[in-house]
C-alpha positions as CSV (number, residue, x, y, z in Angstrom):
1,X,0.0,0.0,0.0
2,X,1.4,3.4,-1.2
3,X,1.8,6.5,1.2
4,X,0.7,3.9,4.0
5,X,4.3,3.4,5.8
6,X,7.4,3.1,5.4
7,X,8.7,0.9,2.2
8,X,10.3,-1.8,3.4
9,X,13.1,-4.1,1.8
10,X,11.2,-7.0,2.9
11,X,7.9,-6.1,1.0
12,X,9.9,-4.3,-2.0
13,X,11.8,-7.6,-2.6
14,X,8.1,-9.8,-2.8
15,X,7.1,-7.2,-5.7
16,X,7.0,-8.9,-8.8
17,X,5.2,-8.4,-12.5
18,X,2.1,-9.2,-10.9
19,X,2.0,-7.5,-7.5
20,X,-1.5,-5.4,-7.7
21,X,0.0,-1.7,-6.3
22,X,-2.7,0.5,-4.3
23,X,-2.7,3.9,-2.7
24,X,-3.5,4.7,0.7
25,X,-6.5,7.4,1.2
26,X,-4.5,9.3,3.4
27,X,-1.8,9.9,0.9
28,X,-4.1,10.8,-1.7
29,X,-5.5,13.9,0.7
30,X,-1.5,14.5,1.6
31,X,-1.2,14.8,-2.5
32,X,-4.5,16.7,-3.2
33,X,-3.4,19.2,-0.5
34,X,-0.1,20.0,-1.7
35,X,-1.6,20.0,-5.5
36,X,-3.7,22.7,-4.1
37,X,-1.4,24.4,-2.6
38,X,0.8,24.7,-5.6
39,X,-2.0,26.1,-7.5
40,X,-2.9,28.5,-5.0
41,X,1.0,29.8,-5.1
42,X,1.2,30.3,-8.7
43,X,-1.7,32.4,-9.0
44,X,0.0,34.4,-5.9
45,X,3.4,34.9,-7.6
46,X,1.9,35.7,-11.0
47,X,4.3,38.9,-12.7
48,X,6.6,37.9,-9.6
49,X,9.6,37.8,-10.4
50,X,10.4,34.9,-7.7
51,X,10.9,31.9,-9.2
52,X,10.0,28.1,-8.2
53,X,12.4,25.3,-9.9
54,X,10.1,22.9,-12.1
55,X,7.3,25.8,-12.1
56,X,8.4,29.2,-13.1
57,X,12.0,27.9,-14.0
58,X,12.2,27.7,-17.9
59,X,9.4,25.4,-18.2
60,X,6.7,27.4,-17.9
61,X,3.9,27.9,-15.5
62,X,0.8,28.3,-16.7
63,X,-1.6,26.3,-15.1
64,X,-3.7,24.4,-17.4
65,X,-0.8,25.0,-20.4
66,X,1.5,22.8,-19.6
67,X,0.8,19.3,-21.4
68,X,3.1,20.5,-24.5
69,X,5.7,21.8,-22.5
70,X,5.4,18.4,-20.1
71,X,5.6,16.5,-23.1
72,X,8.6,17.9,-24.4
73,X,10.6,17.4,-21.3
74,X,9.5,13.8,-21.1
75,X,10.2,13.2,-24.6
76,X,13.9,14.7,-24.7
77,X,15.1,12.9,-21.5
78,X,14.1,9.7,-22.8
79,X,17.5,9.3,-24.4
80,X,18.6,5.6,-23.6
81,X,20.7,3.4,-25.8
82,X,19.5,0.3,-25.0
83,X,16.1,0.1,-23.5
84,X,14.3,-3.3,-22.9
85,X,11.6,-4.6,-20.8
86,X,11.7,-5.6,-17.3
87,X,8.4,-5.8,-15.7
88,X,9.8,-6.2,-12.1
89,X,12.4,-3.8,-11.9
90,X,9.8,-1.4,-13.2
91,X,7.2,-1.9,-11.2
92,X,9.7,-1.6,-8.3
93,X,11.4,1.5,-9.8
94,X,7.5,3.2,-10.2
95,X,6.6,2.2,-6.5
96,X,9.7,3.7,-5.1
97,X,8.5,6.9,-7.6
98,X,4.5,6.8,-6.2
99,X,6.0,6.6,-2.6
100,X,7.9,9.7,-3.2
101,X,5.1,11.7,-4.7
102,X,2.9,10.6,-1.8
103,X,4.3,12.2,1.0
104,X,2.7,15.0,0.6
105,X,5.9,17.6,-0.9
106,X,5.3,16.7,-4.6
107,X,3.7,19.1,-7.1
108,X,1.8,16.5,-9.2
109,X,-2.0,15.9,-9.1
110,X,-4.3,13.3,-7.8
111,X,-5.1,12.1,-11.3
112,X,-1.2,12.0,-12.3
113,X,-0.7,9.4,-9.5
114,X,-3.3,7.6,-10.3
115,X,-2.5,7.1,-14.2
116,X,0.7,6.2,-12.8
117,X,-0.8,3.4,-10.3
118,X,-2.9,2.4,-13.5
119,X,1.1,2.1,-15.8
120,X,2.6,-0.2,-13.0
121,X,-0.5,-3.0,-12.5
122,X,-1.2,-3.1,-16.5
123,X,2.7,-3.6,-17.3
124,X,2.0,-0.7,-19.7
125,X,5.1,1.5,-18.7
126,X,7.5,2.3,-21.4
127,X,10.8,0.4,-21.9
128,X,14.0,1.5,-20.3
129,X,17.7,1.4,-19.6
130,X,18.5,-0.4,-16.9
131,X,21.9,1.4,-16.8
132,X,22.7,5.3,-17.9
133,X,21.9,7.3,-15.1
134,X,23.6,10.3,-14.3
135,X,23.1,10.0,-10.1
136,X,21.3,13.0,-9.5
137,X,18.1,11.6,-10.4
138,X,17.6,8.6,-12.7
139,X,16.4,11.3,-15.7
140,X,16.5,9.3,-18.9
141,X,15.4,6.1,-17.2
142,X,12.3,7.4,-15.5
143,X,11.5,9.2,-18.7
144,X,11.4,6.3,-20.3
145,X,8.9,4.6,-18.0
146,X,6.5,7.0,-18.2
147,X,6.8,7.9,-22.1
148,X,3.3,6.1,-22.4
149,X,2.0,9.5,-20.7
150,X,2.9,11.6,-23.9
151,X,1.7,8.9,-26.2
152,X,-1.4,8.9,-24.8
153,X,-1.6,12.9,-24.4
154,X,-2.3,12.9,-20.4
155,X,-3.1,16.7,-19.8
156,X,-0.2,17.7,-17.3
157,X,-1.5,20.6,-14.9
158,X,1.8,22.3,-15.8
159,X,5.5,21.0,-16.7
160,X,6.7,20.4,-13.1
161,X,4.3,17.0,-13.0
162,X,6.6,15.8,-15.7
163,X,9.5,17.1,-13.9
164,X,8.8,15.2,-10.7
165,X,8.2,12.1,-12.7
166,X,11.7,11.7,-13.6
167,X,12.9,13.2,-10.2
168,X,14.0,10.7,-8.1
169,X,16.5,7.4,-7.8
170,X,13.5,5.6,-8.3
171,X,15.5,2.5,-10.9
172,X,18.6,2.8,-9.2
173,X,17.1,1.9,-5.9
174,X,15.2,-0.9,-7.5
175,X,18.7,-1.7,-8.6
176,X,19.9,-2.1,-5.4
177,X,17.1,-3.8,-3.5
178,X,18.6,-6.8,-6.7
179,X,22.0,-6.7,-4.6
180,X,20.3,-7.0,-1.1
181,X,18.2,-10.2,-2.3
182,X,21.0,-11.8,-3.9
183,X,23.3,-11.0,-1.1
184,X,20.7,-12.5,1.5
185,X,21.2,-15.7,-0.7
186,X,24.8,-15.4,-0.9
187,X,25.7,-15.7,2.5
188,X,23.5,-19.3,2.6
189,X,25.3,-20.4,-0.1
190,X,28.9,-19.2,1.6
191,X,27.8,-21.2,4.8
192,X,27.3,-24.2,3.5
193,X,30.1,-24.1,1.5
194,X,32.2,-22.8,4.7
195,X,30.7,-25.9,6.6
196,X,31.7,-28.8,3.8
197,X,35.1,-27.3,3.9
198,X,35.2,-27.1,7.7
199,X,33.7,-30.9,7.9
200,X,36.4,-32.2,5.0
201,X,39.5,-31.1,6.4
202,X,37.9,-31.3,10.5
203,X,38.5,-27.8,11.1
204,X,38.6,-26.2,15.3
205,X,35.2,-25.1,14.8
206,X,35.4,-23.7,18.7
207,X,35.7,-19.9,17.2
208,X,32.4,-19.9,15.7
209,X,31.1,-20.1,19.9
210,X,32.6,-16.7,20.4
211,X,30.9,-14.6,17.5
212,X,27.4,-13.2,17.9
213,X,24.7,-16.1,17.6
214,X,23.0,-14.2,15.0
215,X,26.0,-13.4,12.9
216,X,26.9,-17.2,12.5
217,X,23.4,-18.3,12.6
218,X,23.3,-20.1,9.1
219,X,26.6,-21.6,10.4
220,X,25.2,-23.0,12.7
221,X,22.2,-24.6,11.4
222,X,24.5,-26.6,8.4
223,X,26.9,-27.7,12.3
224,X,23.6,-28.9,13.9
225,X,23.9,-32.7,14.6
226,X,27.7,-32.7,13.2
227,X,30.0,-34.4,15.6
228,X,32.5,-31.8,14.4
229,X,30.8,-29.4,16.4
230,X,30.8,-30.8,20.0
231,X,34.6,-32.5,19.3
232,X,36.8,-31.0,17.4
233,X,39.9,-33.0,17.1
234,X,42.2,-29.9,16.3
235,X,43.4,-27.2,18.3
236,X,45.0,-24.9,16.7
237,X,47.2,-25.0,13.4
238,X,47.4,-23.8,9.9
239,X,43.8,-24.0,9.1
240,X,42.5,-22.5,12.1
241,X,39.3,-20.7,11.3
242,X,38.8,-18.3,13.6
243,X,38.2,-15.5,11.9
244,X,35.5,-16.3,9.4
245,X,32.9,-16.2,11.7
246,X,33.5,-12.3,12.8
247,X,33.5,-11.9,8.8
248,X,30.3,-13.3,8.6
249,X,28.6,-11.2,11.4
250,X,30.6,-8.2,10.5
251,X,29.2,-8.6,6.8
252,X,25.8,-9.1,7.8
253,X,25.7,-5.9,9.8
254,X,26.9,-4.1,7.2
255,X,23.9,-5.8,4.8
256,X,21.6,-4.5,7.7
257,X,22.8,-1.0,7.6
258,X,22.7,-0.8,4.1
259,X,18.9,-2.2,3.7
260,X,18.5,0.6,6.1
261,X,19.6,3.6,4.5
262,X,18.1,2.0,1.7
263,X,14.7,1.8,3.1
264,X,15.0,5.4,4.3
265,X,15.7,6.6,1.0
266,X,12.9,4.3,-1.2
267,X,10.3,6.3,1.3
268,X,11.3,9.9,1.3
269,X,10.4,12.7,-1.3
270,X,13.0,13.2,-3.6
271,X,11.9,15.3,-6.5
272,X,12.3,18.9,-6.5
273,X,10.6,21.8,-5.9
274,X,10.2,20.7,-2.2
275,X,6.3,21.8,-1.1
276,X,5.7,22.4,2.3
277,X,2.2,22.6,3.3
278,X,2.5,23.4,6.6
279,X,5.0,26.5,6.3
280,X,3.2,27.7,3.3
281,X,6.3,27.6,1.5
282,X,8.0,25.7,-1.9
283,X,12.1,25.4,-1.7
284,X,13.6,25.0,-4.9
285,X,15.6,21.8,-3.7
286,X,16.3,18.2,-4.1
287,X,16.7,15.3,-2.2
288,X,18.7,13.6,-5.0
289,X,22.2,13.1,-3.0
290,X,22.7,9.0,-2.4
291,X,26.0,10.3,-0.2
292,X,24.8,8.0,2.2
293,X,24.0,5.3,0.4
294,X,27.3,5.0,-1.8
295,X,29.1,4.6,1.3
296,X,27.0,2.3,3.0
297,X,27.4,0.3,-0.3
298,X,30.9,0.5,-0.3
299,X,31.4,-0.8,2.9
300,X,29.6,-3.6,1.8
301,X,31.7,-4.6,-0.9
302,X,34.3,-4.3,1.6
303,X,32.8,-7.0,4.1
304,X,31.7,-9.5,1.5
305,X,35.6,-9.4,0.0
306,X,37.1,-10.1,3.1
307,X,34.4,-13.1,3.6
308,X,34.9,-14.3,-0.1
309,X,38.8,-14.0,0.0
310,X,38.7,-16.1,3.3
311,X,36.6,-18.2,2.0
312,X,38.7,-19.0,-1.6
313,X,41.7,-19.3,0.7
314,X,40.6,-22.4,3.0
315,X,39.5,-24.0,-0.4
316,X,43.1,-23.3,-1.7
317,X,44.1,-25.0,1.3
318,X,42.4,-28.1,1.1
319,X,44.7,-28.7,-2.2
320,X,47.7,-29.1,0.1
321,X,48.3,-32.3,1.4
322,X,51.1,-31.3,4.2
323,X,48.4,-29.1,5.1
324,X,44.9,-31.1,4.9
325,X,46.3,-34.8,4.9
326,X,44.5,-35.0,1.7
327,X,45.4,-36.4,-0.6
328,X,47.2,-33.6,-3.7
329,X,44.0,-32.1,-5.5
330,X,41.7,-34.0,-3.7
331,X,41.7,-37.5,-5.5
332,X,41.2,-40.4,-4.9
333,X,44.6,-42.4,-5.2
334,X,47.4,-40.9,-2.3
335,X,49.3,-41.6,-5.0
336,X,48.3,-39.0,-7.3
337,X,50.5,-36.3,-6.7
338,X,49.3,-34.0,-9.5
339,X,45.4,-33.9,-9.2
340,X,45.6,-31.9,-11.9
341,X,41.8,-32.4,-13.4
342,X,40.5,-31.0,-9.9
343,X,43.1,-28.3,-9.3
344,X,41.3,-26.6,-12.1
345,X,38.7,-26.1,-9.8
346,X,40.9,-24.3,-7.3
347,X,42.1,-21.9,-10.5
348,X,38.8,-21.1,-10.8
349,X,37.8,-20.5,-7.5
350,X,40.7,-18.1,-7.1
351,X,39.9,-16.2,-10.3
352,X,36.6,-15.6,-9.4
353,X,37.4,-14.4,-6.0
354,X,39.8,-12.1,-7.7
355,X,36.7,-11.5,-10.1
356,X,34.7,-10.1,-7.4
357,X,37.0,-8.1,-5.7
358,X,37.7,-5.9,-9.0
359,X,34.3,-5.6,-9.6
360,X,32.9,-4.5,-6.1
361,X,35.8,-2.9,-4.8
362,X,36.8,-0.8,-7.4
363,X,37.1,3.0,-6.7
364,X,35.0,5.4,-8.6
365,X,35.1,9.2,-8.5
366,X,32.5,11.4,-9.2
367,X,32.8,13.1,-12.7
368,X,32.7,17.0,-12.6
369,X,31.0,17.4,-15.8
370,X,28.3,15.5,-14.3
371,X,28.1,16.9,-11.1
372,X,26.6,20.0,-9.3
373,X,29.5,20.2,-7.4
374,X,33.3,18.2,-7.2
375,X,32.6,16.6,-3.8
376,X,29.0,15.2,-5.1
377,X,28.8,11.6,-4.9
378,X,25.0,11.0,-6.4
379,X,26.7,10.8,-9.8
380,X,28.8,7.9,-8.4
381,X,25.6,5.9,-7.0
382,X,24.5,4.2,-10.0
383,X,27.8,3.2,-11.2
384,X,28.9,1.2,-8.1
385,X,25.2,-0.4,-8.1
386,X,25.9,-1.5,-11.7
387,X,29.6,-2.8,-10.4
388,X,28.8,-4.6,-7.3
389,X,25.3,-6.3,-9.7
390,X,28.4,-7.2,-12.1
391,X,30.0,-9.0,-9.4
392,X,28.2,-10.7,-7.2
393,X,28.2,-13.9,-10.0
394,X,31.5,-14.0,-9.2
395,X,31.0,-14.5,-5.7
396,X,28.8,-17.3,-5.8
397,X,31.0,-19.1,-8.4
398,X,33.5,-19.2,-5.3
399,X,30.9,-20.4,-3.2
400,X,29.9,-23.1,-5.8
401,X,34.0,-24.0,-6.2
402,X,34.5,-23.9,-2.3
403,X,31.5,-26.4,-2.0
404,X,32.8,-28.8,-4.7
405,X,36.6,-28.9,-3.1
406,X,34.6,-29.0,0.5
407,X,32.2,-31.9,-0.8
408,X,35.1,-34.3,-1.9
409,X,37.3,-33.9,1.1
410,X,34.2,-34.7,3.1
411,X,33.8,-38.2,0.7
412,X,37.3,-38.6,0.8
413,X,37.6,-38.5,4.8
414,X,34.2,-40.4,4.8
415,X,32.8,-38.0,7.2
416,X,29.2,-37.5,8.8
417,X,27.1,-34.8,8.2
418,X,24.3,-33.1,10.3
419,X,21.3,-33.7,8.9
420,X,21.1,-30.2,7.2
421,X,24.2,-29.8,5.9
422,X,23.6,-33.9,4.5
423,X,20.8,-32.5,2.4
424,X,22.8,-29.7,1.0
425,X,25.9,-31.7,0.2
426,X,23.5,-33.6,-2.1
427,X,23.3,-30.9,-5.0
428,X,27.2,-31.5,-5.0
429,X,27.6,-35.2,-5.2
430,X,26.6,-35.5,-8.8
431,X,29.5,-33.1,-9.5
432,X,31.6,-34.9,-7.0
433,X,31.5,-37.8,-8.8
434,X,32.2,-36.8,-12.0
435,X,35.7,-35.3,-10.4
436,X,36.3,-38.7,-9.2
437,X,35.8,-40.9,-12.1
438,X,37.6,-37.9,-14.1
439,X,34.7,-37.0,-16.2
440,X,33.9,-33.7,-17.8
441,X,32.9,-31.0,-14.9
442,X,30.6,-28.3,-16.2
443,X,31.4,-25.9,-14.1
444,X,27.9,-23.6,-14.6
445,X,26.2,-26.2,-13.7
446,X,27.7,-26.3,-10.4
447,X,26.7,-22.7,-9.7
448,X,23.4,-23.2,-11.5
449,X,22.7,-26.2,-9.1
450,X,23.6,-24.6,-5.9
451,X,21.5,-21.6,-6.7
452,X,18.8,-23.8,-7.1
453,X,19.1,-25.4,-3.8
């Protein structure tokens, strides 16, 4: 429900191409009122020689003249290279816009929000580029979505209703709610990767006691019922894993805080002329910066590379018999010194860990040219969304290699799983097998597998 509370990640994730999108009453008042309002101010500042960004800036401001100019602004900014359909992305990107024009501090009408409400349930919103935005405000792709409005010739009130169409982060939040979901499956998949290693090469699982119970939670459930977990036979030596657990809870908080700011800013205004009601006043300002946001992203990236790097190093390990007592490359005959065939699988592993980490950790500057200012980082937003979306495959082929290595040391040692780690290790032992016998190994298969678990 639009306008009704807050937007959560939770409820944002469950929207799909067929989620049915409503509008609270209350919101609709909080629009009619500052609709009114804006009407009520123009006729005030008429031959004024004030002026009001998106009303009396350029555009125009006639009230009841603006469809041509409205059209023209809408059709100019559409300006994408590449535009395709994506029915969930948009309908995220135009509930993330509706929520913004609904708190009350938008210009646009009643009837504009709900034509909008009417694009996002019939799937009739214009294609877009998923990439291309310049930060401050995602201009060409929003323009895009709502093209349809010109098509159809929707009779703007004036040209700031168009304007406030295509001012928000609407996509590139969508964007990132992608990164939050596949993160959320990303650290399942690292934990029951982490816990076939652990179990292979009978790891000192005692540091996992000492981390926060909800950072190592998933842990957990793939120890539950593992003997491993009540008696480990190690103490301390070279593949001590102490410190993957704080990676795990320190990369989960980070996930929190992110989802957080990320919440915050899917539910605030962010177009621009601000309207404020209550003060009887307009501000000719945005809410456009993603400051906040960036950070909070990049941090991220930094969390999940120290968990992924750890987690491609203890695979890397398992290689090494004077390390593991495997076996060299994990086969079957201690005679095979090479294990060449399943090394490969280690290569990989590492490459895509390196993979990831110049993907998501890459540093990006903002571009003057497309800046208000040097020191603003909205332009940089949508680029390190695009990166990180880039490389979170990479991640989960480490997690796919880590659980391949971690499922044949366990059938080499002949060790006994928990029940839920059992049932996990089961997407693997086809694959397992086919390292065994030497057999071919499609490798995307393994991933493909494990996402499907």
């Amino acid at each position: 429900m639009i306008g009704e509370e807050k937007l959560s990640v939770d409820a944002m994730l469950e929207v799909d191409g067929s989620t049915e999108i409503k509008v609270a009453k209350e919101a609709l008042e909080r629009v009619r009122n500052a609709h009114k309002f804006v009407r009520e101010v123009i006729e005030r500042r008429r031959g004024e020689a004030r002026h009001v960004y998106g009303l009396q800036s350029r555009l125009g401001h006639e009230v009841g003249q603006g469809t041509i100019e409205a059209a023209q602004l809408l059709v100019h900014h559409a300006t994408g290279m590449a535009p395709e359909r994506d029915e969930v992305l948009g309908r995220r990107a135009l509930v993330v816009l509706l929520q913004g024009l609904c708190c009350g501090h938008s210009v646009v009408s009643e009837q504009l929000v709900m034509r909008l409400v009417e694009l996002c349930n019939s799937n009739s919103f214009g294609e877009f580029d998923k990439e291309g935005s310049v930060g401050s405000a995602d201009i060409i792709q929003l323009a895009q979505l709502v093209k349809p409005l010109v098509t159809e010739g929707f009779a703007f009130a004036f040209p700031g209703e168009a304007l406030a169409c295509i001012s928000s982060n609407a996509v590139s939040c969508a964007r990132a709610l992608d990164i939050v979901g596949q993160l959320r499956v990303l650290v399942d998949r690292v934990s029951v990767a982490f816990a076939l290693l652990a179990e292979g090469i009978v790891a000192n699982l005692s540091p996992l006691r000492q981390c926060d119970e909800a950072g190592v939670k998933r842990l957990r459930h793939y120890f539950e019922g593992s003997s491993l977990w009540h008696d480990s036979a190690r103490i301390q030596d070279a593949l001590s894993i102490r410190g993957f657990g704080e990676l795990m809870c320190v990369a989960q908080e980070e996930l929190q805080s992110f989802e957080a700011a990320l919440e915050e800013k899917m539910s605030s205004h962010q177009g621009n002329p601000f309207v404020d009601v209550e003060a009887d006043s307009i501000y000719s300002v945005a809410k456009f910066d993603t400051t906040r946001l960036l950070v909070k992203l990049q941090s991220l990236a930094q969390a999940f590379k120290a968990v992924i790097l750890s987690l491609d190093q203890v695979a890397q390990k398992s290689y090494d018999r004077r390390v593991s007592g495997l076996s060299s490359g994990l086969q079957s005959s201690p005679e095979d010194e090479d294990g060449v065939y399943s090394r490969c699988v280690g290569y990989w592993c590492l490459a895509a860990a390196r993979g990831f980490v110049a993907r998501a950790c890459c540093d990006v500057y903002p571009f003057s040219s497309m800046s208000e200012s040097v020191e603003d980082y909205s332009s940089v937003f949508p680029t390190v969304v695009s990166q990180y979306l880039d490389a979170i495959p990479f991640a989960f082929q480490v997690a796919a290699c880590a659980s391949l290595v971690g499922s044949t040391a366990v059938v080499r040692r002949g060790a006994r799983l928990g029940p839920n780690l059992a049932r996990a290790m089961e997407v693997f032992e086809p694959h397992v097998a086919c390292l065994s016998e030497s057999k071919p190994l499609d490798l995307g298969a393994v991933v493909a597998d494990m996402m499907d678990m």
